[in-house]
C-alpha positions as a LaTeX table, in Angstrom:
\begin{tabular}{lrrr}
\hline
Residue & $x$ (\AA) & $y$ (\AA) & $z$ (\AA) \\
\hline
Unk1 & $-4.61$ & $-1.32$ & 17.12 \\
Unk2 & $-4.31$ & 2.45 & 16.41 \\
Unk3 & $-7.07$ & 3.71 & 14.05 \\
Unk4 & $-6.46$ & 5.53 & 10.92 \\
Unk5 & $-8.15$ & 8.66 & 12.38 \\
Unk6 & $-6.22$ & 9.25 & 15.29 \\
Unk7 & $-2.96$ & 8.48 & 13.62 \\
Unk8 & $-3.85$ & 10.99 & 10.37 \\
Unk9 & $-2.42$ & 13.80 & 12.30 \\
Unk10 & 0.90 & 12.57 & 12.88 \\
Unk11 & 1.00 & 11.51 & 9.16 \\
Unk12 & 3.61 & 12.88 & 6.81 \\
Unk13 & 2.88 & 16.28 & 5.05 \\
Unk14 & 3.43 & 17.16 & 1.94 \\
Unk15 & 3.54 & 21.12 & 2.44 \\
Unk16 & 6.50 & 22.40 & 1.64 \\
Unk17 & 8.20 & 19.42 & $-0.36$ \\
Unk18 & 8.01 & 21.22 & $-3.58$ \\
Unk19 & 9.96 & 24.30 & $-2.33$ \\
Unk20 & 12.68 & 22.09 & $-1.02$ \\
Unk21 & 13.29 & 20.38 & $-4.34$ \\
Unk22 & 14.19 & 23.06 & $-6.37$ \\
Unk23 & 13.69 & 23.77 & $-9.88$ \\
Unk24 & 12.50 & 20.37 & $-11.73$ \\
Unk25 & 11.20 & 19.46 & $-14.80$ \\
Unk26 & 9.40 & 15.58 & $-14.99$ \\
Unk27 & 8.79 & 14.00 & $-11.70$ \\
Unk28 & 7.61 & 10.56 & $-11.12$ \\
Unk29 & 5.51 & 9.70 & $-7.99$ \\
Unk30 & 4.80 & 6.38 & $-6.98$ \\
Unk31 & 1.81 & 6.53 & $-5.49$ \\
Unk32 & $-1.09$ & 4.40 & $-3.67$ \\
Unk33 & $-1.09$ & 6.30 & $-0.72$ \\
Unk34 & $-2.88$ & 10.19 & 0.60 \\
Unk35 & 0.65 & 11.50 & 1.11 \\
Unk36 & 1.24 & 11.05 & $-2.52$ \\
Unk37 & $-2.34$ & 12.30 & $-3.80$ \\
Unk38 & $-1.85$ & 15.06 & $-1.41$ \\
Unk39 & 1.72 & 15.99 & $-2.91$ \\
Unk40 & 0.38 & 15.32 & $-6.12$ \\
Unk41 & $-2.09$ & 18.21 & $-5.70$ \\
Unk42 & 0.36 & 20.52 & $-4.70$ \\
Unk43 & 2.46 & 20.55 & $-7.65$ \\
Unk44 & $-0.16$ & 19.75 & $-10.09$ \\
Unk45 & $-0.38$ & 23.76 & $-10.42$ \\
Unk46 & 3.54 & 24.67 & $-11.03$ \\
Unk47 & 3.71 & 25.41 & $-14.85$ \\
Unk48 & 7.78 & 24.13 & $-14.62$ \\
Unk49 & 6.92 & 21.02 & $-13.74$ \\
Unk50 & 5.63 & 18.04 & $-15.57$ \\
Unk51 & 4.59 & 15.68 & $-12.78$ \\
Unk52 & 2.97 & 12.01 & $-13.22$ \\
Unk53 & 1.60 & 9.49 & $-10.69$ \\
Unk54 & 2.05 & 5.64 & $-10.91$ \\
Unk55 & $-0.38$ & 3.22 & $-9.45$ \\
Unk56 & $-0.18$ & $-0.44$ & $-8.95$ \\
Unk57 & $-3.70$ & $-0.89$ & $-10.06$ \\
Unk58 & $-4.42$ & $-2.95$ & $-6.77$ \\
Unk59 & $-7.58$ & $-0.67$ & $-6.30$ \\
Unk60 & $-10.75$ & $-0.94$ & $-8.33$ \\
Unk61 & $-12.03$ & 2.92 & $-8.20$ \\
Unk62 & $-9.29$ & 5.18 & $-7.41$ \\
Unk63 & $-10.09$ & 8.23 & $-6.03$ \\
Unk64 & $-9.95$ & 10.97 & $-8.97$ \\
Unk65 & $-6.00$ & 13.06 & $-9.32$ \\
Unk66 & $-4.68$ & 16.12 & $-10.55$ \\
Unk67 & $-2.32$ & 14.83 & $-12.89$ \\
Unk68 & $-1.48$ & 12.27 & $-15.42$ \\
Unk69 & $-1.96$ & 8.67 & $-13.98$ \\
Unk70 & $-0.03$ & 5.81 & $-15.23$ \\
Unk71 & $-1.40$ & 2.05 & $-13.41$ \\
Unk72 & 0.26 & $-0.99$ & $-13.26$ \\
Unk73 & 3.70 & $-2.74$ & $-12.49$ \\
Unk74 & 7.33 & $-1.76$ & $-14.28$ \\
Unk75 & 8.51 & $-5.39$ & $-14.12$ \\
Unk76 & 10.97 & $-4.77$ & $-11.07$ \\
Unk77 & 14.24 & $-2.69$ & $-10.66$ \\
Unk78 & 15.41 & $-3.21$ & $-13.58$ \\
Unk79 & 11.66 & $-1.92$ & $-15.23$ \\
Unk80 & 11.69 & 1.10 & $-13.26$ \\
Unk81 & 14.77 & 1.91 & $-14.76$ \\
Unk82 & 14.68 & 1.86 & $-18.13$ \\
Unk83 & 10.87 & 3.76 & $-17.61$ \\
Unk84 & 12.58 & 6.59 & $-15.73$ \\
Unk85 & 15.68 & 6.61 & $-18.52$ \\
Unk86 & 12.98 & 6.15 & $-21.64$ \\
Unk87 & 11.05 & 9.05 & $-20.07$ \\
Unk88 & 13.82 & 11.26 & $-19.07$ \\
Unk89 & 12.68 & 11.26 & $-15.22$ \\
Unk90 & 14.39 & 14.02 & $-13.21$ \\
Unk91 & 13.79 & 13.44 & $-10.05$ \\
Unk92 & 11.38 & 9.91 & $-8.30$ \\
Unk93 & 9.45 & 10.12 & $-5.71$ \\
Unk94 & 8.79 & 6.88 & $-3.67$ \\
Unk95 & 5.29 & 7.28 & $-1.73$ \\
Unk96 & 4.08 & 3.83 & $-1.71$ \\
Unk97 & 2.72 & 2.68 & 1.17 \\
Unk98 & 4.67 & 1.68 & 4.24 \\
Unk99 & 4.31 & $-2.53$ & 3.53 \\
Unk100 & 5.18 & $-1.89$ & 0.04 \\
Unk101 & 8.24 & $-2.96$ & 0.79 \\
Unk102 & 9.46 & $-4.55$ & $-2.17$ \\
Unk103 & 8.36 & $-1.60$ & $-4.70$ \\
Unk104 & 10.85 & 0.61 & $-2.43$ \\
Unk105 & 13.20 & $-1.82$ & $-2.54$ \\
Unk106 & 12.85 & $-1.49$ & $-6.61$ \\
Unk107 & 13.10 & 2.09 & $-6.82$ \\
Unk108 & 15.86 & 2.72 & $-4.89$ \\
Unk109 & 17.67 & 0.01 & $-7.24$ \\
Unk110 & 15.98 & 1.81 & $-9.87$ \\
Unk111 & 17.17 & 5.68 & $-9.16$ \\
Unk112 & 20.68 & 4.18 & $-9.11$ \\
Unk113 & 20.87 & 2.56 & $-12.05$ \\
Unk114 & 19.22 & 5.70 & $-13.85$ \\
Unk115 & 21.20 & 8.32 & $-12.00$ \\
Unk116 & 17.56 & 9.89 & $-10.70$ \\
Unk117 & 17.80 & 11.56 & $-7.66$ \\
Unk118 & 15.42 & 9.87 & $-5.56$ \\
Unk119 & 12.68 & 10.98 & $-2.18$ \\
Unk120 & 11.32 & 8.79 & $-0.12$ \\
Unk121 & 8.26 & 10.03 & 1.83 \\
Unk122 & 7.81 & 8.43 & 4.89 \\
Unk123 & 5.15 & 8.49 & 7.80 \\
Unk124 & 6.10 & 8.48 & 11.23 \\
Unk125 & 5.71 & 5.45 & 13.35 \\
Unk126 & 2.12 & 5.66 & 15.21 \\
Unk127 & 2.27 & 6.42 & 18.70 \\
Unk128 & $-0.32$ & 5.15 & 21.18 \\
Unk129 & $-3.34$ & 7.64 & 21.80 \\
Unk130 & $-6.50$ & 7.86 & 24.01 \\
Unk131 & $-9.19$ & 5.54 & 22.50 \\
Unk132 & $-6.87$ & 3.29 & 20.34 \\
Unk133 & $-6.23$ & $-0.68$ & 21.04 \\
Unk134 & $-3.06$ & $-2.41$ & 20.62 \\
Unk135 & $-2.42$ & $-6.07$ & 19.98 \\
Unk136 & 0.83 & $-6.74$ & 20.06 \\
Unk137 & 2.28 & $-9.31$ & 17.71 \\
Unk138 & 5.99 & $-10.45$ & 16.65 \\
Unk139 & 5.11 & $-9.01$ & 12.65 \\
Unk140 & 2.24 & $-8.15$ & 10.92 \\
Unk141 & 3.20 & $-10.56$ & 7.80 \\
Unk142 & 0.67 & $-12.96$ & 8.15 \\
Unk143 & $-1.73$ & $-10.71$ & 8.79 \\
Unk144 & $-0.83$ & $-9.01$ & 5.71 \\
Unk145 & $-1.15$ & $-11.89$ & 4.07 \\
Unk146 & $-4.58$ & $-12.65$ & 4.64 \\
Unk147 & $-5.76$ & $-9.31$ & 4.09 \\
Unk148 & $-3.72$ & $-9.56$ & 0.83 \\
Unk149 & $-5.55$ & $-12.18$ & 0.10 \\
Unk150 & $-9.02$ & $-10.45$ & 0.47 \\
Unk151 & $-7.85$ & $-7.51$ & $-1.51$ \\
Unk152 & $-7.01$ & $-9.91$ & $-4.09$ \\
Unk153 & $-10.38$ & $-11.88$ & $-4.25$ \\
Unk154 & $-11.70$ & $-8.72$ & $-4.55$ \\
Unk155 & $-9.73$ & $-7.41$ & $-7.42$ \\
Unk156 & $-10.77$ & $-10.64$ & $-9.52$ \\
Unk157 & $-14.11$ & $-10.15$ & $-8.88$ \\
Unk158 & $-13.71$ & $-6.64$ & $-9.70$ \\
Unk159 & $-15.37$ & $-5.81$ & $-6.43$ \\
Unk160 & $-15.08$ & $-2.44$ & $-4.51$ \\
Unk161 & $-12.24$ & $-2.99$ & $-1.68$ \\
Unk162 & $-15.36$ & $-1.97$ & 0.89 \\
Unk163 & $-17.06$ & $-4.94$ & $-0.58$ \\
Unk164 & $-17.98$ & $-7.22$ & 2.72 \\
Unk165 & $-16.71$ & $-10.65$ & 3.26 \\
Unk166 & $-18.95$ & $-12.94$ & 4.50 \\
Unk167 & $-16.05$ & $-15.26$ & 5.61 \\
Unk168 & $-12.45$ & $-16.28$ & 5.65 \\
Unk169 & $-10.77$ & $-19.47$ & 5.73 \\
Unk170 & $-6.93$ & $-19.56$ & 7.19 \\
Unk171 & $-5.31$ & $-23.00$ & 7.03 \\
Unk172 & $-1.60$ & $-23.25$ & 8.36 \\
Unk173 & 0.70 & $-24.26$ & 10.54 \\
Unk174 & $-0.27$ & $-24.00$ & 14.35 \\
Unk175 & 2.47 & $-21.02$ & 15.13 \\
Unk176 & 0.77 & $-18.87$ & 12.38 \\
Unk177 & $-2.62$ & $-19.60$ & 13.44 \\
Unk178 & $-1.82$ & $-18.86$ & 16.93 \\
Unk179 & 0.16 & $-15.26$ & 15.68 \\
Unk180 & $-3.19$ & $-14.89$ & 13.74 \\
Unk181 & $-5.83$ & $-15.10$ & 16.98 \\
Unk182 & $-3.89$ & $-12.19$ & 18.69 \\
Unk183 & $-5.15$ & $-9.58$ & 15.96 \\
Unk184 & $-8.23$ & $-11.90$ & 14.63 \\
Unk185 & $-10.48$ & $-9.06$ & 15.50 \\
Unk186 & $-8.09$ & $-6.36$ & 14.33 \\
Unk187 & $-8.61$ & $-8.41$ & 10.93 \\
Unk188 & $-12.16$ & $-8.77$ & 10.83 \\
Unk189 & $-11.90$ & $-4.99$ & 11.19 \\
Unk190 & $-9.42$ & $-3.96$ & 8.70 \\
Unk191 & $-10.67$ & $-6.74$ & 6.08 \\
Unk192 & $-14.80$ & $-5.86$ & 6.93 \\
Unk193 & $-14.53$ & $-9.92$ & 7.42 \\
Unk194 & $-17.83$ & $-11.94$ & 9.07 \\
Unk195 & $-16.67$ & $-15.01$ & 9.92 \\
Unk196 & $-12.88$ & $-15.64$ & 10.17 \\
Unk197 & $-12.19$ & $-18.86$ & 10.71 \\
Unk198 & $-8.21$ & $-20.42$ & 11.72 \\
Unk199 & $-8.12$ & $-24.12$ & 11.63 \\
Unk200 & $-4.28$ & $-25.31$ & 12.32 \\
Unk201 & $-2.96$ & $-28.03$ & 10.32 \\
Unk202 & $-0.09$ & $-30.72$ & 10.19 \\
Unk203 & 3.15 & $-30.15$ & 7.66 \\
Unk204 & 1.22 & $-32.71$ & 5.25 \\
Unk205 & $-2.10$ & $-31.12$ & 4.52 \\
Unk206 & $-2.24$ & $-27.77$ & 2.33 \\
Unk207 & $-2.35$ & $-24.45$ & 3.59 \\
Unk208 & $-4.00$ & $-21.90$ & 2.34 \\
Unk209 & $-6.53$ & $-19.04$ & 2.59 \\
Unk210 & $-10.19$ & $-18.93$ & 0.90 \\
Unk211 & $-12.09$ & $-16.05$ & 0.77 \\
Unk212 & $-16.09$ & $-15.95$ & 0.15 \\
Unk213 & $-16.95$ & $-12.22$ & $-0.29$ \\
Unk214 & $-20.29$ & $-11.16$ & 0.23 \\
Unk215 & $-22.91$ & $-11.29$ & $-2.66$ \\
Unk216 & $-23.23$ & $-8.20$ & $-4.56$ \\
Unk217 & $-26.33$ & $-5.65$ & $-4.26$ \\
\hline
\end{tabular}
């Protein structure tokens, strides 16, 4: 698995992206990722422009920003829509992250509806370099999954998302526990995950993932 280090390079850049869209008034960016607090820094300082970031409020301590910060959902498409229309929205700027795929999904839906001219910032697939490790799987949606998970056990507890987890419990069918030990140490990784443990189980028992985090300082 490619680390985030040796992939920041190849990473989109936001230099330049204001010159390209010409003269603007409000601009939307949704946000949760460094391409979109970088971008967001660069226009913070043009006095034509009235730009504001959107978070989905997924992360306890966001980093500090240089503009106007609005967190939390829209209530789909259809949300996003009447928000940009309400707030007279020139132009949207989609720079979610790249497995937010349903919020992209929404605001290209959205800029139709509203007639907002929408960009979509995108990074460029990651491409193998010296020191990295690849596992390679069918998808990464169960793995998403359970990291979701951990993010989300984290969030109710109101824990940092560097909070360590002492130990996971995956329950499922045999196919996804098997897709799961190919990147079970790219998990522990990514989630900062102790113990992960997979236990396969028949159609009639539940599935399901529980996460202990680790107690608090």
């Amino acid at each position: 698995m490619p680390t985030i280090e040796s992939q920041r390079r190849g990473a989109a850049d936001a230099t330049g992206l204001e010159s390209a869209m010409g003269k603007l008034s409000r601009i939307l960016i949704l946000g949760g990722t460094t391409e979109a607090r970088r971008l967001a820094e660069r226009l913070a300082p043009r006095a034509d422009l009235d730009v504001r970031l959107s978070l989905a409020g997924r992360t306890s301590n966001p980093v500090p920003h240089p503009v106007p910060v609005r967190v939390g959902g829209f209530g789909g498409a259809e949300g996003l829509a009447q928000y940009l229309e309400s707030e007279r929205i020139d132009r949207l700027i989609d720079a979610t992250h790249p497995y937010a795929a349903q919020m992209s999904a929404h605001a290209a839906q959205a800029a139709r509806r509203a007639g907002v001219p929408l960009l979509a910032l995108r990074r460029p697939a990651w491409q193998p370099v010296a020191g990295d490790r690849w596992s390679e799987v069918a998808d990464t949606r169960e793995a998403a999954r359970v990291l979701g998970e951990v993010r989300k056990a984290k969030s109710e507890q109101k824990r940092s998302m560097r909070a360590p987890v002492d130990r996971v419990a995956v329950r499922d069918d045999a196919a996804t526990v098997e897709c799961l030990r190919l990147v079970a140490d790219d998990l522990r990784e990514a989630g900062g995950i102790t113990e992960l443990a997979l236990e396969p189980v028949d159609a009639s028992a539940a599935a399901g993932v529980a996460v202990e985090l680790a107690a608090a300082d």
